[in-house]
ZAMARGU-4260 file (C-alpha; in steps of 0.2 Angstrom, whole numbers, plus 5000, padded with zeros to 4 digits):
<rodrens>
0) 5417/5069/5191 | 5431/5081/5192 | 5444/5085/5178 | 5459/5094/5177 | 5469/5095/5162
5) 5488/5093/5159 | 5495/5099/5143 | 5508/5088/5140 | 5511/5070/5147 | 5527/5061/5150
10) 5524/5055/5135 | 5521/5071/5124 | 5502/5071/5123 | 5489/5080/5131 | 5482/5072/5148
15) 5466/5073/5158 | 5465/5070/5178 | 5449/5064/5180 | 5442/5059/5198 | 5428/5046/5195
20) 5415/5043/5210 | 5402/5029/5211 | 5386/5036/5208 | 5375/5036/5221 | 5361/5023/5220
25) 5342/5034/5218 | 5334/5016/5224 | 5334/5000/5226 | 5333/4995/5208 | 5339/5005/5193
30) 5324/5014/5182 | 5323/5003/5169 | 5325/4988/5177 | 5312/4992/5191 | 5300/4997/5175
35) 5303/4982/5167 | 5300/4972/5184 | 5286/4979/5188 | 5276/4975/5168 | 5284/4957/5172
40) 5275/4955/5188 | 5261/4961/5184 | 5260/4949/5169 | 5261/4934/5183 | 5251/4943/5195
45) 5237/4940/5181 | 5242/4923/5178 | 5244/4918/5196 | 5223/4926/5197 | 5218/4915/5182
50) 5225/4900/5189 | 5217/4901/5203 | 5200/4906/5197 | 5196/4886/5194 | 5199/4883/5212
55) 5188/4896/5217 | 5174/4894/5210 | 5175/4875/5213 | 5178/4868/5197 | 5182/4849/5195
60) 5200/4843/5198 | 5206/4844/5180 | 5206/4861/5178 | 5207/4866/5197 | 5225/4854/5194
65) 5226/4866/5175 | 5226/4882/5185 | 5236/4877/5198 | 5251/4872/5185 | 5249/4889/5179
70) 5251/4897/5196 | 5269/4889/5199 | 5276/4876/5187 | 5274/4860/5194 | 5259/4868/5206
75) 5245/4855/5199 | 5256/4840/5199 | 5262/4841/5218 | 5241/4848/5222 | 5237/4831/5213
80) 5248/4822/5225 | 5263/4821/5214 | 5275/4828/5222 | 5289/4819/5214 | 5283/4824/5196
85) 5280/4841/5202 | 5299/4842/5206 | 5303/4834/5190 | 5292/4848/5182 | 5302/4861/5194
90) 5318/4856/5186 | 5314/4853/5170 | 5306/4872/5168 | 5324/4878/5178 | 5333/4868/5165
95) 5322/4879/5153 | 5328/4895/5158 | 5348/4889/5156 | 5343/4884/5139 | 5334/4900/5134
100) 5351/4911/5143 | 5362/4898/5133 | 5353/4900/5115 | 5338/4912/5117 | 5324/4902/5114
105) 5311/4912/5123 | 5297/4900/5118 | 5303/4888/5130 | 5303/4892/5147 | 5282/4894/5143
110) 5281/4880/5133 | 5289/4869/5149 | 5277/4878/5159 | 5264/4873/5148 | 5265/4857/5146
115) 5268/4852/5164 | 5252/4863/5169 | 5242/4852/5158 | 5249/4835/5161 | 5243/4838/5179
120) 5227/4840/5172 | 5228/4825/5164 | 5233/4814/5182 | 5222/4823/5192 | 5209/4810/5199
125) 5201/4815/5217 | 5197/4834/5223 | 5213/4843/5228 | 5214/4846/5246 | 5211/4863/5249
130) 5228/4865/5259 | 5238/4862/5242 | 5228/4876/5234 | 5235/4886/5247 | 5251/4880/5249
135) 5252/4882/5230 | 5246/4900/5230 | 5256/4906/5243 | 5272/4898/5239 | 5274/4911/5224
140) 5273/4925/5234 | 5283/4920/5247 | 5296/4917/5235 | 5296/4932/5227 | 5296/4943/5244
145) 5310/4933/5249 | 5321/4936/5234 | 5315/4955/5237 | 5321/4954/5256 | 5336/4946/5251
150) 5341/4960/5237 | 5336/4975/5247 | 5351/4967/5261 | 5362/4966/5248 | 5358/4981/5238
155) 5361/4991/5256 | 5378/4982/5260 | 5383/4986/5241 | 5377/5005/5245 | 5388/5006/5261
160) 5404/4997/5252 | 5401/5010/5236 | 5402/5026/5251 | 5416/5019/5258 | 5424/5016/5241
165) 5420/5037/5234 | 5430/5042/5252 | 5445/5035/5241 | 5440/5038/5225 | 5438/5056/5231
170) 5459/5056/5230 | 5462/5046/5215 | 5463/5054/5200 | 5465/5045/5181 | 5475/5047/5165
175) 5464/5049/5152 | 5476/5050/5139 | 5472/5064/5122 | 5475/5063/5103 | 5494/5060/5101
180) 5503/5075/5094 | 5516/5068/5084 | 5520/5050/5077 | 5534/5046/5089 | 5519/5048/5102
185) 5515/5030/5097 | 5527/5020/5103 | 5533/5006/5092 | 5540/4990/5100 | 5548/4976/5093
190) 5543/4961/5094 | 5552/4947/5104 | 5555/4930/5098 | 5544/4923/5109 | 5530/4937/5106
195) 5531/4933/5084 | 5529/4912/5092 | 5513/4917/5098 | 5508/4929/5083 | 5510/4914/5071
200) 5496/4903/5080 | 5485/4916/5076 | 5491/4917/5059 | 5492/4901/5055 | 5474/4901/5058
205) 5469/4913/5048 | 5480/4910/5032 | 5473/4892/5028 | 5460/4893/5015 | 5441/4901/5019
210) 5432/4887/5019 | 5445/4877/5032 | 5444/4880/5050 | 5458/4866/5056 | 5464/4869/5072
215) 5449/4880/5076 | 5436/4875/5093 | 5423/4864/5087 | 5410/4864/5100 | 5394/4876/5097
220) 5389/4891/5087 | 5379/4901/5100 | 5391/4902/5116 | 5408/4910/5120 | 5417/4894/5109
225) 5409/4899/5094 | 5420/4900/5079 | 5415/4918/5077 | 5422/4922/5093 | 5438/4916/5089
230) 5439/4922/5074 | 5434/4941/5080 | 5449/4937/5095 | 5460/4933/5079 | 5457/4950/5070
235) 5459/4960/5084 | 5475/4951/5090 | 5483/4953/5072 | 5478/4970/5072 | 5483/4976/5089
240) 5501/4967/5082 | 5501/4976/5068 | 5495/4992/5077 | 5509/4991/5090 | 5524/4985/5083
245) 5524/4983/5062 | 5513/4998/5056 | 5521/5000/5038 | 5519/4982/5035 | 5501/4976/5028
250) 5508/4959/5019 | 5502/4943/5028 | 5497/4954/5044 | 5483/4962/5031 | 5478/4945/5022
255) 5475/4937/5041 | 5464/4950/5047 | 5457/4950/5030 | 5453/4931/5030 | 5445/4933/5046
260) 5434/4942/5042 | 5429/4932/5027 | 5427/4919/5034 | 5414/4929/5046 | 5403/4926/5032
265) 5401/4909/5030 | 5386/4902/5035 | 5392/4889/5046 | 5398/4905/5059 | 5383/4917/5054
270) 5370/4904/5052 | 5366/4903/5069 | 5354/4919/5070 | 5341/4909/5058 | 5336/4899/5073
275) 5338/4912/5087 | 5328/4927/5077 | 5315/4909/5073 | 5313/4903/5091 | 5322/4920/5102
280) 5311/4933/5092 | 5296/4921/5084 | 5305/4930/5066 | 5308/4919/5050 | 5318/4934/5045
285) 5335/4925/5043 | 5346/4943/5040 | 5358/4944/5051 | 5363/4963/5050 | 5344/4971/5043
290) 5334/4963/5059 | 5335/4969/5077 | 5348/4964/5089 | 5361/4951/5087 | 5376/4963/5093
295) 5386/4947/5092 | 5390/4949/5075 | 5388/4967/5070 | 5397/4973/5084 | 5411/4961/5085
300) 5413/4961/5065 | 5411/4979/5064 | 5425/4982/5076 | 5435/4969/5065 | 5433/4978/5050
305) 5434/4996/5060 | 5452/4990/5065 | 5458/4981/5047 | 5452/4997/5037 | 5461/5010/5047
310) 5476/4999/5047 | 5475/4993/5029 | 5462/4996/5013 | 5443/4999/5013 | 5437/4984/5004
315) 5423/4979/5019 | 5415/4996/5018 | 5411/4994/4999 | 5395/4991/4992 | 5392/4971/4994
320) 5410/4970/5004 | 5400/4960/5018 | 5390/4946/5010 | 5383/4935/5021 | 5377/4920/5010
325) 5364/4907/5014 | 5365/4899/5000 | 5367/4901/4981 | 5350/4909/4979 | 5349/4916/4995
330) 5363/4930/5001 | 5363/4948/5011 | 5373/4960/5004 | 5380/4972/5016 | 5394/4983/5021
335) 5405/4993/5037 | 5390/5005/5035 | 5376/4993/5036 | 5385/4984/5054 | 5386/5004/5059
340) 5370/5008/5056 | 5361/4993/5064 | 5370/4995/5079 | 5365/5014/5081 | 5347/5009/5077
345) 5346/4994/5089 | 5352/5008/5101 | 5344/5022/5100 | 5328/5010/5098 | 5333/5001/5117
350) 5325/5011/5132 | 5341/5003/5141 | 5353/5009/5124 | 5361/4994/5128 | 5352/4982/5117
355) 5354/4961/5115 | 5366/4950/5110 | 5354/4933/5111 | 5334/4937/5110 | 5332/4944/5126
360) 5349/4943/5134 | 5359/4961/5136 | 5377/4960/5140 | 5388/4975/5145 | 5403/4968/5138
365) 5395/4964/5119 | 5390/4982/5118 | 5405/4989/5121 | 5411/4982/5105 | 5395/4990/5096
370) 5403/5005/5103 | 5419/5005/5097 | 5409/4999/5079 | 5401/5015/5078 | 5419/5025/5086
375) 5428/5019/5072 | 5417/5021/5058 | 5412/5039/5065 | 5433/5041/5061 | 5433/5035/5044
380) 5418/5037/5038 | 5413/5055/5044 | 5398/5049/5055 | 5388/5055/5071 | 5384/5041/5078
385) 5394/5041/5093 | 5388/5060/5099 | 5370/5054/5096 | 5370/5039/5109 | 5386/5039/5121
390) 5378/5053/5133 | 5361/5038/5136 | 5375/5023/5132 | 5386/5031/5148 | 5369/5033/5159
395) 5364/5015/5155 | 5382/5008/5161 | 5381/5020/5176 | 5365/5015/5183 | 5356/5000/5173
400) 5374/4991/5172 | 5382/4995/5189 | 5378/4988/5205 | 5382/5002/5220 | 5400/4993/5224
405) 5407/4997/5210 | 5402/4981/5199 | 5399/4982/5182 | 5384/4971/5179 | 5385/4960/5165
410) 5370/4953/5159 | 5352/4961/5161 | 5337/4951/5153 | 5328/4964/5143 | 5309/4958/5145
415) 5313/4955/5165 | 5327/4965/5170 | 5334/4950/5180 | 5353/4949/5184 | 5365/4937/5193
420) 5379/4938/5201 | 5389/4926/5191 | 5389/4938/5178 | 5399/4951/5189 | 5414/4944/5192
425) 5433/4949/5189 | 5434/4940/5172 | 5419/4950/5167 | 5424/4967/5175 | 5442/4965/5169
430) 5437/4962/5150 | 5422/4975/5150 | 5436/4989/5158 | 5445/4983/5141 | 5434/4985/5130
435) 5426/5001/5139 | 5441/5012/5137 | 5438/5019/5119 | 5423/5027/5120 | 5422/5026/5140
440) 5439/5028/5148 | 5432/5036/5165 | 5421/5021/5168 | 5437/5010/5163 | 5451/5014/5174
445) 5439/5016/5188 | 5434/4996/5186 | 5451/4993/5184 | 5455/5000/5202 | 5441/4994/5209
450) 5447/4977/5202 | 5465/4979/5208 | 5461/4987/5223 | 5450/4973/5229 | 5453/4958/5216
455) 5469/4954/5212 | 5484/4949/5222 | 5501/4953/5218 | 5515/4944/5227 | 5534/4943/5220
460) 5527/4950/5202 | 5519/4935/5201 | 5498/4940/5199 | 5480/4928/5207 | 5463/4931/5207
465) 5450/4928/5219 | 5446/4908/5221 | 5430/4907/5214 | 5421/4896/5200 | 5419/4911/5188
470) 5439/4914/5188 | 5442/4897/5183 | 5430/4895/5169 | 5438/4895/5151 | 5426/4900/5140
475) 5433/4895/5123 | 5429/4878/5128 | 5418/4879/5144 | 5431/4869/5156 | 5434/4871/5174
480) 5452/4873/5179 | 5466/4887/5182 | 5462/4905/5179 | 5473/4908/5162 | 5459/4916/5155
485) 5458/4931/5169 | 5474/4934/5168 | 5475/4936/5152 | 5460/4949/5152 | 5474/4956/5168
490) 5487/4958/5154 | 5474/4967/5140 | 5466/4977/5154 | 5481/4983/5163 | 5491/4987/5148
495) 5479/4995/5142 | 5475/5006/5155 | 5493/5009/5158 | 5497/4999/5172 | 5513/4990/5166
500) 5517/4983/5185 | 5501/4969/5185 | 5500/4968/5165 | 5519/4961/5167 | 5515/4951/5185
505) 5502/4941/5173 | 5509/4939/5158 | 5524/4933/5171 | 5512/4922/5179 | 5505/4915/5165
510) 5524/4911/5158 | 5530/4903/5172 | 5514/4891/5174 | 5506/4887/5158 | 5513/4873/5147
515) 5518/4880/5130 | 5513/4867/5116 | 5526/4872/5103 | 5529/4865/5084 | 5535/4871/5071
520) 5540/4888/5079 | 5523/4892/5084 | 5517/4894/5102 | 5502/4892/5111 | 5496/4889/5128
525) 5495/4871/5127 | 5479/4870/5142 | 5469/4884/5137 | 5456/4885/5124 | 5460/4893/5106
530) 5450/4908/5111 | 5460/4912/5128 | 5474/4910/5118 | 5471/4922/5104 | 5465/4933/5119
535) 5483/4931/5122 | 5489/4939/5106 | 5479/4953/5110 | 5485/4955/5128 | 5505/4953/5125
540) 5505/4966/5109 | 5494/4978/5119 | 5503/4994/5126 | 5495/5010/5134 | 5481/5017/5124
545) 5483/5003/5111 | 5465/5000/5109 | 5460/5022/5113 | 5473/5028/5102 | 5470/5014/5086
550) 5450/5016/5087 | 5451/5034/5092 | 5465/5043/5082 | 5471/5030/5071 | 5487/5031/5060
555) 5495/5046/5059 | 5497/5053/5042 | 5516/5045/5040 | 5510/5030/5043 | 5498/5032/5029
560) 5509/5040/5017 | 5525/5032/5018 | 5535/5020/5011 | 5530/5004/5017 | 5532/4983/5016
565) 5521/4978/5007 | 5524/4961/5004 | 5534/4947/5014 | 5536/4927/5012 | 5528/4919/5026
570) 5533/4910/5038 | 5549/4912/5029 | 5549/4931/5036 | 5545/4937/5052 | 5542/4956/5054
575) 5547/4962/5073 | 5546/4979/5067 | 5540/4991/5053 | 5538/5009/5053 | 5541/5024/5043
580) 5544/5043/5049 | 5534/5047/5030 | 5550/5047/5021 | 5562/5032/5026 | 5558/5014/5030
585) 5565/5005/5047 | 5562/4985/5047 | 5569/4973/5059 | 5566/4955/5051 | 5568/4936/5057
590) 5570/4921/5049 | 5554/4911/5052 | 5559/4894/5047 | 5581/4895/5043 | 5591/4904/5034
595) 5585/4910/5017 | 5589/4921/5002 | 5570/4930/5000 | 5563/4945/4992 | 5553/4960/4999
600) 5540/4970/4990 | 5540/4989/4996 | 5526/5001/4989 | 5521/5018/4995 | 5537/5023/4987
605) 5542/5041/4976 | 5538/5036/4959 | 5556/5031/4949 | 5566/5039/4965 | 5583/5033/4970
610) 5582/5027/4988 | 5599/5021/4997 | 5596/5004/5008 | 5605/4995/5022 | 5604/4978/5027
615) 5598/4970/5009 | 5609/4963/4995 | 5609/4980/4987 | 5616/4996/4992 | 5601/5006/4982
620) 5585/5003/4974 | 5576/5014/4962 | 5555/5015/4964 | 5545/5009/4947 | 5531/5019/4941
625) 5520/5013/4954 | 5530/5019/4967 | 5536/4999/4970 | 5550/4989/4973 | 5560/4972/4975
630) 5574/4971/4990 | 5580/4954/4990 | 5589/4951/5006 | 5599/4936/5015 | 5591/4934/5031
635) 5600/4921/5043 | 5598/4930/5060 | 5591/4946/5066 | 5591/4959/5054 | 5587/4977/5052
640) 5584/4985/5037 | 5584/5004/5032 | 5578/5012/5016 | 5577/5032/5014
</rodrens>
């Protein structure tokens, strides 16, 4: 990799041009992986020996048919002359393995295996030919040098893409963008009509009582629909919202992210680890934070509350501020520290760094937010956890997590170091470049080139990806049909990044074609899930940087220190845009549901100071002791509001 620096961008901050080449592959499989391959097949090679051992010796057809179901599953039942129970046997062991990858019971797959080994000893009758013995033996084998042949062609076309991909690479260079020097360094938008629509399915969410989840997916609690998911989309949404285009205003934006992540803590969303650590990792331990793994909540939380408290107050990171309750005898108390910590611990203990989301299973994507966890706590709370692991966590995504094309690979299981292709495709690439630029931005925009270069189609600003099954998969709700959910990772990905042309080509794509289910002044994508539509939010208030510049460098001190709204009816008031310089206050308000007469609460104000204001009732308002105020205003249209 190759950097030169620019002092100043077009946008008044300091910029790096990085060229980022693939590395080159130092075998067929990465180091790790091939460790881990090589323990697992020795593990069956011992097996496969055992089984056989009965037939060797010439032991009667119970057990030769035993050993033989331990060799291959279904193996004794087709040497038994069963061959249609034996392929009964084969796919209920396959149907195993999807459950263990769907909720991590790792006890399974065995125990399937089990079971049909020893029913074959049960049917056995005559003496099994010796040709199914061999037939048997040899067919695990074969099946395994196979899938070794088959890899080694494709690892060698993927090497020769990868070369031919670095002879372009070699002329590209990337933004990586620095701290921002100044406060008008981050830009702040106002929000469209259409853009505060789509804002208010996410709050309406989030602002119904705790313990209600109306309008929420209701299908499981250990997939992509699982009502943590969407409630983790939901925070980051609100806060990207309030990140982007209303900084001085906490209000409702505040009390959704807040209830979000309160809700996190009810056992009906965090419950789900007693039975994965029970059956995924054999552990009656049913803390969710203390055990090992289960990124799936500390990192995705963690980055919740990493967001809310850099944008708002510090009430997660107090002792006890992240209670996770089982019941009323039973409860964890824990804090942003705790989520930190464990995520730091499960990496630093993980030979790949990466470390699980489910028993067993690694994702790229899920660690990304256990990076940006520990990027935001190192901000707030003066940490080192971030220097301590990114040099291994980059090395891991570079060799471990790549394939030589280019493609991040998105899931690795930890005890076998098996991968499918499934989990590279674009919708995966697009959301791990995403998530990646934080902590990782070199690795970032070069996926999102990759992806654009080879990907994606743009034609007339309108945006398409590739036909396949993965692209058309929703997986708030598991449904098969139009790819919304790609291109609103296009949208969070390309904004993100910088790359305004296709960010724009799929949020126009998406608002020309989807159906928009609208009541009540609230939009949402009326075919998509609630997850790809919260996704949405994310995607549409993104900008440049968003997600670098709010985990990296946070608010600049004005944004901390000056006056600010602190309070608004909602939906009566809709804030497009709040920000303050550290002395005035600029607001751009719409009604939410008619005209009204309604009062704003300001705080952050000059103790018993006189401030002048434009576009209120009153022509001047003095601060309290508190350094508080009441503006009541007649809002009817569009209005903008000053006070300084």
């Amino acid at each position: 990799m190759t950097t030169e620096i620019v002092p100043q961008s077009a946008q008044g901050r300091a910029v790096r041009r990085v060229t980022v080449p693939l590395p080159e592959p130092r075998g067929v499989l990465p180091p790790v992986t091939a460790r881990r391959m090589r323990r697992a097949l020795l593990g069956y090679a011992v097996a496969w020996l055992l089984g056989l051992l009965p037939a060797l010796l010439g032991a009667g057809p119970a057990l030769v048919a035993l050993g033989l179901g331990v060799v291959l599953p279904g193996g004794g039942l087709f040497a038994t002359g069963h061959p249609l129970w034996a392929l009964v046997a084969v796919m209920a062991f396959v149907l195993s393995l999807v459950v263990w990858w769907f909720a991590a019971p790792v006890v399974l797959p065995p125990l399937v295996w089990l079971v049909t080994a020893v029913a074959s000893a049960f049917v056995a009758a005559d003496n099994v030919p010796e040709w199914r013995v061999v037939t048997v033996a040899a067919l695990a084998p074969v099946l395994l040098a196979a899938a070794h042949l088959v890899h080694r062609v494709r690892h060698a076309a993927q090497v020769r893409t990868g070369r031919a991909l670095n002879a372009r690479l070699a002329e590209v260079r990337f933004a990586v963008t620095g701290p921002p020097a100044l406060p008008t360094d981050l830009p702040v938008l106002e929000s469209s009509p259409e853009d505060l629509a789509r804002l208010r399915y996410a709050l309406d969410l989030a602002l119904q009582p705790l313990d209600e989840f109306d309008g929420f997916t209701h299908l499981d609690q250990y997939r992509e629909a699982a009502l943590r998911y969407q409630l983790n989309a939901l925070g980051y949404g609100v806060a990207m919202a309030q990140y982007t285009r209303t900084p001085a205003f906490t209000g409702y934006l505040a009390e959704a992210q807040a209830n979000a992540i309160a809700k996190m803590l009810q056992r009906r969303v965090w419950g789900y680890w007693a039975k994965e650590n029970a059956w995924g990792n054999l552990s009656t331990n049913r803390d969710p934070v203390a055990n090992r793994e289960n990124i799936m909540l500390t990192g995705f939380q963690g980055l919740m509350v990493g967001m809310y408290e850099t944008l708002n107050d510090d009430r997660f990171s107090r002792p006890g501020g992240l209670t996770y309750r089982w019941s009323d005898t039973e409860a964890y108390p824990h804090d942003f520290g705790a989520l930190a910590a464990s995520i730091h611990r499960n990496m630093t203990g993980s030979d790949y760094t990466l470390f699980p989301c489910e028993p067993n299973w690694i994702y790229s994507i899920c660690n990304t937010y256990g990076l940006n966890t520990l990027i935001s706590h190192d901000r707030l709370h003066g940490t080192d956890y971030v220097p301590d692991i990114l040099g291994r966590l980059r090395h891991s995504y570079e060799t471990e997590f790549l394939r030589p094309d280019g493609r991040i690979v998105g899931v690795r299981a930890r005890h076998l170091g098996l991968s499918w292709n499934f989990w590279a495709s674009p919708s995966i690439q697009l959301n791990t470049a995403y998530w990646l630029h934080a902590g990782l931005p070199e690795i970032a925009h070069r996926t999102w080139w990759l992806l654009r270069e080879n990907q994606l189609t743009l034609d007339g600003g309108r945006l398409t990806l590739p036909l396949r099954t993965s692209n058309r998969l929703d997986p708030g709700d598991y449904t098969l049909g139009r790819d919304t959910f790609g291109l609103v990772a296009v949208t969070m990905a390309a904004r993100e990044v910088g790359d305004e042309e296709y960010a724009a080509a799929a949020q126009a794509t998406l608002d020309e074609r989807e159906p928009v289910a609208s009541a009540h002044g609230v939009h949402r994508y009326g075919e998509a899930s609630g997850l790809t539509n919260l996704y949405g939010v994310l995607g549409r208030f993104g900008r440049p940087s968003g997600l670098r510049d709010l985990l990296n460098h946070g608010a600049p001190p004005a944004w901390r220190t000056g006056p600010r709204l602190a309070g608004a009816a909602y939906p009566d008031v809709l804030v497009a845009r709040a920000v303050t310089d550290g002395h005035a206050l600029d607001l751009t308000l719409r009604p939410g549901a008619g005209p009204v007469r309604t009062t704003l609460e300001l705080d952050r104000l000059v103790p018993h100071r006189d401030y002048a204001v434009t576009g209120a009732r009153v022509d001047s308002v003095t601060a309290d002791a508190g350094g508080r105020a009441l503006v009541e205003v007649d809002l009817g249209a569009r209005l903008e509001l000053r006070l300084n």
